[in-house]
N, C-alpha and C positions, 0 to 999 in steps of 0.2 A: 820486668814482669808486666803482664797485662793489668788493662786496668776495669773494676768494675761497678756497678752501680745496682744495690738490689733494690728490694721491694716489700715492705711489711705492712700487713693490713693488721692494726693493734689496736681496734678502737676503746673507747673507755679508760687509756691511758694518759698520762699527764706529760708535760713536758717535760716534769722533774723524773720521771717513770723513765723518760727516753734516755735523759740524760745519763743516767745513773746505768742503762745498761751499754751506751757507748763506753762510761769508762772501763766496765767491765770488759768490754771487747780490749781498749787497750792494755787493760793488764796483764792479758793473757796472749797478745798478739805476736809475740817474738816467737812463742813457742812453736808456732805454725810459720815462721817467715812471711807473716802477713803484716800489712801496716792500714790500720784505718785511717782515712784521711779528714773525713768529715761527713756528717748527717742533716738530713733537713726533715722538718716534722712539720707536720699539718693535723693540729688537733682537729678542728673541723671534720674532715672525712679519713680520718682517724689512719693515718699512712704515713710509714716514716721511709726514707729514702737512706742507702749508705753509700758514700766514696770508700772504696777500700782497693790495694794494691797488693794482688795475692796470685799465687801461681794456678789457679785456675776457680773455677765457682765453687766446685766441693770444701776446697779447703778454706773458700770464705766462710762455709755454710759451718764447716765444725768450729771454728770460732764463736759464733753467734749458739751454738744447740751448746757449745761446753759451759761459756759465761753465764749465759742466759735463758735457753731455750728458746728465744725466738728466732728463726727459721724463717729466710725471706722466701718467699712466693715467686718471686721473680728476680731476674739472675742476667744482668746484660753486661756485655762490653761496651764499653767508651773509650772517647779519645779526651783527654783532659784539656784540651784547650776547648776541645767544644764544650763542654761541662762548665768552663770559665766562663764562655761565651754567650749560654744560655743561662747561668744561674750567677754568676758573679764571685765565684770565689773557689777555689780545690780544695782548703784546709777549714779549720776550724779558727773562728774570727777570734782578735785575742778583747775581751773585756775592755772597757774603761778603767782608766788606773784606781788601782783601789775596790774594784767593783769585781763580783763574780755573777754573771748571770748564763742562764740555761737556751740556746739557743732556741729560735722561734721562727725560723725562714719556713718556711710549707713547703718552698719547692715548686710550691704552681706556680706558671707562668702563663704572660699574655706573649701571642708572637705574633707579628707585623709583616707586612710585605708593603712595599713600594715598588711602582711599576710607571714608567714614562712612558707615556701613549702616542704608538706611534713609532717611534724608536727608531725602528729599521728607514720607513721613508724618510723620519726626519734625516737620518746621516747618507741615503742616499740625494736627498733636496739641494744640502747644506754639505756634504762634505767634511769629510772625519772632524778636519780641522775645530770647525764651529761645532759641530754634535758635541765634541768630547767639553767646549766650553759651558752647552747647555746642561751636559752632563754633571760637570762640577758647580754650576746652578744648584740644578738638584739635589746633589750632595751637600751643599754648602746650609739650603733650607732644612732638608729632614735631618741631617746630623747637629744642627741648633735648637729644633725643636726635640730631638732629643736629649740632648743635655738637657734642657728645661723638666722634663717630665720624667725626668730619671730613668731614662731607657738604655740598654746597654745595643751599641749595633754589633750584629754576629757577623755578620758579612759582608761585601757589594757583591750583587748578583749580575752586571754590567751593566744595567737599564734600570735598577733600583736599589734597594735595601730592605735586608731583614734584619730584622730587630727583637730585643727580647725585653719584657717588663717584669717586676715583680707584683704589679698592682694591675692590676685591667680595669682599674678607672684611669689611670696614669696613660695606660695603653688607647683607650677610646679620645681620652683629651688630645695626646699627641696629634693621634689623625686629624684631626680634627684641627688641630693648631696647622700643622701640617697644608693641609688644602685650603687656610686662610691663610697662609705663607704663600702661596702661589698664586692665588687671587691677586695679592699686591704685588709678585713680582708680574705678575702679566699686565698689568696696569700701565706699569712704565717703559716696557720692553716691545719691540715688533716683532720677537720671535716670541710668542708664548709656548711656556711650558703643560702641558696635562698628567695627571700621573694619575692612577688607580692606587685602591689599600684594600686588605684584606689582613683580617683580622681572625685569633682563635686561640683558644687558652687552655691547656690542662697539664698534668704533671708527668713528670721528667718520664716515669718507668710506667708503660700501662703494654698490658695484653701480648709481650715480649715482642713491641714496636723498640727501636732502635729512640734513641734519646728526643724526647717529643715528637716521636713518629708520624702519628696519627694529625697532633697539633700543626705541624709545620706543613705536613700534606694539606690541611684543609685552609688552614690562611693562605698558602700558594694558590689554590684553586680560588678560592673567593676571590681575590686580586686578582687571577687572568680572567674572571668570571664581570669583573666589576665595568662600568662604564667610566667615562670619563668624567673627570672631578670628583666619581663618588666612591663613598668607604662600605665596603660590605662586610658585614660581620657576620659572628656563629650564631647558633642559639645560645652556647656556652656564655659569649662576652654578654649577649643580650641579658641572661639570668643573671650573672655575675656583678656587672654594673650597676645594677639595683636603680637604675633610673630608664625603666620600659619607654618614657616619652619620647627620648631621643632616636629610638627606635622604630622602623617602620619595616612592615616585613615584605619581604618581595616574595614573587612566584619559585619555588621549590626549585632547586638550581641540577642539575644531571650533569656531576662533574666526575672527569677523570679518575679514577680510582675507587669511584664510590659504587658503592652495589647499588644504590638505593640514591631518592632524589631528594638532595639536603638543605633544610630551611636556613636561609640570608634572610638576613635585615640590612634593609640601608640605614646608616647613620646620618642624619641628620646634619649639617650644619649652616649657618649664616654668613653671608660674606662681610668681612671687617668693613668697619667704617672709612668712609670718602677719604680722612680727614691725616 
């Protein structure tokens, strides 16, 4: 059966609210040969998300109107391993022993893009051979600076990486850890690396885009949009990140996709120490 991921706008609801109508879904889930897989709630902007495996959207939707009356708004198909890939899990996580607690992931996410500048002349210069060495460079830096910041990577895009956070402070620190990772590997090396970031954050299901549609559109755009060494972000991470200092905003960018000309901020950073 396909698999899908809706959308409830519930505000004024509690976690223990959400909680209590998930089980309800499952008690009643056989009846329909539906199986709910797992939920993600954002008190904040009051939206809960569902994983559910059912044979089409209507009969996810009698589910939800029979247990509970809530009625998602929106109604997408997924593929589970992207769902994995961007959110970090398909089921419902099991407790600490001993312990019952109500889950509390929002679902929002920060997304990443990494881009090596250059790319193409570098492996016409140099020769598959060395490209693909400079290649596993780069991979070898932004995949350690994500373990550290607890970023999951979704992809390689051949010349970079996308990546998905569940914090987009986690997500700005990376970049940022990120382009001072490359400062020191060019330090000791005669082939330097450059890469571009872009940066952009919001949740799984909006405006019946496909699984962070809109998000993943605009941090691609920002990274091809971006200059060398520097990290361009949304206004989303800028508001999000709650520290505007690190932020500087640049001229209104005309990218791809966008009707309209969309405000970047360069991210700031310092290059490490000599030492």
């Amino acid at each position: 059966m396909p698999i899908f991921m809706d959308r409830h706008d519930m505000k004024g609801v509690t976690a223990a609210d959400i909680a209590d109508a998930h089980r309800k879904d499952l008690e009643i889930q056989d009846r329909y040969g539906v199986k709910f897989l797992t939920y993600w709630f954002d008190h904040q902007r009051g939206t809960t998300f569902c994983l559910v495996d059912a044979p089409d959207k209507d009969t996810a939707q009698c589910v939800h109107r029979e247990a509970h009356g809530h009625v998602a708004g929106e109604v997408v198909e997924v593929a589970l391993s992207a769902v994995e890939a961007f959110l970090g899990r398909i089921q419902d996580p099991e407790p600490p022993s001993g312990q019952t607690h109500d889950i509390v992931d929002s679902g929002y996410r920060a997304i990443m893009f990494t881009d090596i500048v250059g790319s193409t002349k570098m492996t016409t210069r140099l020769g598959d051979r060395m490209a693909t060495e400079l290649i596993r460079a780069h991979d070898s830096i932004v995949r350690r600076c994500l373990s550290d910041a607890g970023g999951r990577e979704v992809k390689h895009t051949g010349d970079g990486i996308m990546a998905s956070f569940a914090s987009t402070a986690n997500a700005v620190d990376c970049a940022i850890a990120i382009q001072q990772g490359f400062e020191r590997y060019n330090r000791g090396n005669t082939e330097p690396i450059h890469i571009r970031i872009g940066l952009d954050c919001g949740e799984p299901v909006e405006d019946s885009n496909d699984l962070f549609g809109s998000t993943v559109q605009l941090a691609a755009r920002l990274c091809s949009a971006a200059s060398s060494d520097q990290i361009l972000a949304s206004e989303n991470i800028r508001r999000q990140r709650g520290d505007p200092g690190i932020f500087v905003q640049t001229k209104r960018k005309r990218l791809k996709g966008f009707s309209h000309l969309v405000p970047a901020f360069e991210c700031s950073w310092t290059k490490p120490d000599q030492n």
